[in-house]
N, C-alpha and C positions, 0 to 999 in steps of 0.2 A: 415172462411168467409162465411157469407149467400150467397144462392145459390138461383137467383131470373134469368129467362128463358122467361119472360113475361115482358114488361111495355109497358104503353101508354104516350107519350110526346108530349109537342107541340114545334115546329120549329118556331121560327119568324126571318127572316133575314133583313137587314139594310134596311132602307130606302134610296133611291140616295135622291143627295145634289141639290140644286135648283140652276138653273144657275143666273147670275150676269148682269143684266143692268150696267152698265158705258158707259164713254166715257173718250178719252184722254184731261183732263186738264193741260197743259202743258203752257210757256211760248213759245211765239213766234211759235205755231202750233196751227194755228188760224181751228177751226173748224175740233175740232180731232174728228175723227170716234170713231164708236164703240170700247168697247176693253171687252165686259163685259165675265169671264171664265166659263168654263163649269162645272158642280155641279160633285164630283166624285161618283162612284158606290158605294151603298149598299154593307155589304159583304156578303157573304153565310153564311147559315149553314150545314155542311159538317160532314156527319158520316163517319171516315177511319175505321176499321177494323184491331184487333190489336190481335195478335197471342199467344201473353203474359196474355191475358183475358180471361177470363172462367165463368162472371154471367155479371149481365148487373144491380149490386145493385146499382152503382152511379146514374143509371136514374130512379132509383124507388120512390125516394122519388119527390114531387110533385115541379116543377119546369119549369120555361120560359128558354126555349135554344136560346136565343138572339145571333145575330150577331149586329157589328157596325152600324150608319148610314154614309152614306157618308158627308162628309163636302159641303158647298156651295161653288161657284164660285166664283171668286175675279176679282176687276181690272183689267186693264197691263194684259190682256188674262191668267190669271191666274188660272186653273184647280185646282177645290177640292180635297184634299185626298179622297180616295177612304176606305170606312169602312173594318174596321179590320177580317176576316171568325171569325167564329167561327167556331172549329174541334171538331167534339165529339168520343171520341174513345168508340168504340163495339169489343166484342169479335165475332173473326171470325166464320163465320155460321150464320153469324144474318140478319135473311129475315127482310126488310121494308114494310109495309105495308100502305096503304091508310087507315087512321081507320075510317072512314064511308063507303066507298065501299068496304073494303079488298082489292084490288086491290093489288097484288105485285108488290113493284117499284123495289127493286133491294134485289139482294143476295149476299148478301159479305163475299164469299169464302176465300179470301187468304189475307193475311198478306200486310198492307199496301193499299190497296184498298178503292176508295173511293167513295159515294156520296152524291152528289150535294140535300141536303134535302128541303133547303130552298132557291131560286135564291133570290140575292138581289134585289135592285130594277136600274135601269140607271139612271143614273144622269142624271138634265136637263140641256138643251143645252143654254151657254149664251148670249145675243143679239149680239154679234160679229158674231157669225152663222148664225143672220139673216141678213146681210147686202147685198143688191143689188147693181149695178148700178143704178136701178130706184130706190134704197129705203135705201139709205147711211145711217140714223140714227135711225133703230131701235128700240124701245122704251119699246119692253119687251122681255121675258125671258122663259123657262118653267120651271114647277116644276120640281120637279126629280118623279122620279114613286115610287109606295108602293112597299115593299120588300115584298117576298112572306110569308103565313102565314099560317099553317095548323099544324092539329093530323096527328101522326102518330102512329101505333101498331109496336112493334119490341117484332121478337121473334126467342128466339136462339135454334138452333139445335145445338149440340156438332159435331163438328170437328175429326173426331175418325176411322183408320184402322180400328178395333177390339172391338167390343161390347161382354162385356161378361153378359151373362142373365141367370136366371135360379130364383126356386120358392128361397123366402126366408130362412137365414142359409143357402144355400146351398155350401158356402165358398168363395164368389164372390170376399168380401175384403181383402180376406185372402189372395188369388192368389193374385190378383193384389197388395200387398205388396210385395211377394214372388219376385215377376215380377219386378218390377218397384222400384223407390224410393217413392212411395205414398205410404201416411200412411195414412188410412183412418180409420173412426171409426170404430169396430169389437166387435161385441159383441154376446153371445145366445141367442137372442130374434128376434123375427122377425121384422124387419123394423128398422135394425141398422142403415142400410146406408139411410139419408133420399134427399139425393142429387146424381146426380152421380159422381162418381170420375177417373180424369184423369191418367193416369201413363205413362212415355214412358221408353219401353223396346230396349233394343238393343246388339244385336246378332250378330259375325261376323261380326261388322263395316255396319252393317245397323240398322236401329232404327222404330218403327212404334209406335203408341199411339193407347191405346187401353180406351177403355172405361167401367166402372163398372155400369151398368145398375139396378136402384132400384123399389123395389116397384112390380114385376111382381107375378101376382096370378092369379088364376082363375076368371075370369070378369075383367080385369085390359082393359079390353077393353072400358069399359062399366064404367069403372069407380071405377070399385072397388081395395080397395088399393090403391096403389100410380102413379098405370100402368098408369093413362089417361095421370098424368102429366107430366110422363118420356119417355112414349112407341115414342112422337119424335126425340129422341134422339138418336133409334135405325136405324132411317133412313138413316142418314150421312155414318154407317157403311157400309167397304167391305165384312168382314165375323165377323160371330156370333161367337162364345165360349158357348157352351149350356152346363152348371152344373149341372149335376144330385146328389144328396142327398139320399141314402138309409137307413141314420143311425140312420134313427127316428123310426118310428114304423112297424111292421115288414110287413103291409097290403101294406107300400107304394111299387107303381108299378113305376119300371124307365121308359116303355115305356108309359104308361097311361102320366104320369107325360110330359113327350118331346112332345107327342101330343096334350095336354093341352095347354103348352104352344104356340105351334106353331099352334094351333086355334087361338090365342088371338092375338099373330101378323097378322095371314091372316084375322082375323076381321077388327083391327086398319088399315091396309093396305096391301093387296094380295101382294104384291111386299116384303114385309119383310121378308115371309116365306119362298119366294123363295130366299133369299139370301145365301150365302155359310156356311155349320154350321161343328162344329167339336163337336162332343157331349164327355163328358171328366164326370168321375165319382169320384167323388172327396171322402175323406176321407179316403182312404184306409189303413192310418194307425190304420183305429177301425177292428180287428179281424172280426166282423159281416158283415162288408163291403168287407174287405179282400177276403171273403171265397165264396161272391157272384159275386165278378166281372169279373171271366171266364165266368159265366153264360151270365151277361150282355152284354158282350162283343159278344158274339156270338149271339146274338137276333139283335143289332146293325148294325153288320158287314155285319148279314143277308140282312138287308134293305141296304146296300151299304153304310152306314154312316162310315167315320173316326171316329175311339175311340180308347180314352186314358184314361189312370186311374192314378191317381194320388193322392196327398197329399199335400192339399195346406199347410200344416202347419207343416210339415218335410221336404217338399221341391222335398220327392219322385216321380218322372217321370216327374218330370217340365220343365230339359231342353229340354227333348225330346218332348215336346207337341209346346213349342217356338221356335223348330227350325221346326217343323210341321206345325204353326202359318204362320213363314218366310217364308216359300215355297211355301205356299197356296197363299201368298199376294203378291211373284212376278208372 
């Protein structure tokens, strides 16, 4: 499934129904009053938020998110039906936006959660409403009101305990298949993952989702790579997974490399970098990796950092790094 984080939509919700001039024509009820019913409501258009969802492609293609209009009023005080909502499901994390002001209208965090995008319009009220003692036969009605009618910008931040980041290759999908039932693309080139991928792990009868974060490079701040598109995705996290890669050539620096990256989030946003990180050195099962990771570990350890070494793809030191994960996140 394409994996789409942005659209822009328009909302139109129902117009109310117009209320009803009448009067009672009846035998033998000479000079029946008014009776005429009231127009029913407009319905809304209503974004819930659904927990099950993870892009937002059903609203990318170009379309009017319509609700009902209400029905008109009837004789015999007869009220209209009241217009059908219309409900648009989004996946959870998906900020609403005013799309000419930006204005935040709502954040729809959790499962089920709903708002109110577009009010309909109220129905009008029909000449029975307007009946006095001074003024028994009222002779009109009101329209019903216009439903409301606007853009909006929706855009999804991922939902996710655990973001795991790190430069490209550096075995991001490979863990998180290890971890999880997600199976994501995997491949040796850089920019396999071109989306990010959910997985939830679960350990001792607790569970937490973590996140596979793509796209991170040097200037990913800025735009380069795929960092500008994904790096909001890192926000929603409680702690990081930072991957380190040594098994390419022999100049690369692990620490160079970790501060690199966490430039690039305290660019995108000061608060990223300060988030909780377990820096973990993946591939250990390459001898050239193997022979260096006491090294690293003791440079790490030095700055106070948790580190773990492992093998995404033997599966060496993995439970112990998830049950180091679970601890961190109660």
């Amino acid at each position: 499934m394409k994996f789409v984080d942005q659209v822009r939509i328009r909302v139109m919700a129902g117009d109310g129904g117009n209320g009803c001039v009448s009067f009672r024509r009846e035998r033998y009820v000479p000079r029946g009053g008014p009776d005429g019913g009231d127009g029913g409501k407009g319905g809304d258009v209503i974004l819930q938020a659904d927990g099950q969802l993870s892009t937002l492609l059903d609203l990318s293609y170009p379309q009017q998110l319509r609700a009902r209009k209400g029905t008109h009023g009837k004789g015999k005080n007869q009220t209209g039906k009241n217009g059908e909502d219309r409900i648009v499901r989004v996946p959870a994390g998906t900020l609403v936006r005013d799309d000419e002001s930006g204005e935040l209208l709502q954040d729809l965090l959790f499962d089920g959660q709903q708002f109110v995008a577009a009010a309909g319009g109220r129905g009008g009220k029909g000449n029975a409403r307007f009946a006095t003692s001074t003024h028994r036969a009222p002779r009109h009605a009101e329209k019903g009101e216009k439903g409301e009618e606007r853009w909006l910008r929706l855009d999804l931040k991922l939902l996710a305990d655990v973001g795991l980041i790190g430069f490209p290759n550096a075995g991001k999908s490979t863990l998180l298949s290890q971890i999880s039932s997600a199976r994501p693309k995997i491949g040796d080139y850089p920019f396999t993952t071109l989306a990010p991928n959910l997985g939830v792990v679960t350990e001792e009868g607790r569970s937490f989702v973590v996140a596979d974060i793509p796209g991170l490079i040097e200037g990913a701040s800025m735009g380069a790579g795929l960092g500008l598109t994904f790096l909001r995705h890192v926000e929603r996290t409680r702690l990081l997974v930072h991957l380190l890669d040594i098994s390419g050539a022999p100049s690369r620096n692990p620490l160079k490399d970790f501060d690199g990256l966490n430039s690039e989030l305290n660019a995108y946003h000061p608060s990223l970098s300060e988030k909780a990180q377990i820096v973990v050195l993946n591939k250990i099962d390459l001898p050239s990796v193997r022979k260096k990771a006491a090294e690293v570990k003791k440079q790490f350890e030095g700055m106070g950092r948790r580190f773990y070494a492992i093998s995404g793809k033997t599966g060496e030191g993995v439970k112990g790094l998830i049950e180091a994960i679970s601890q961190m996140l109660d």
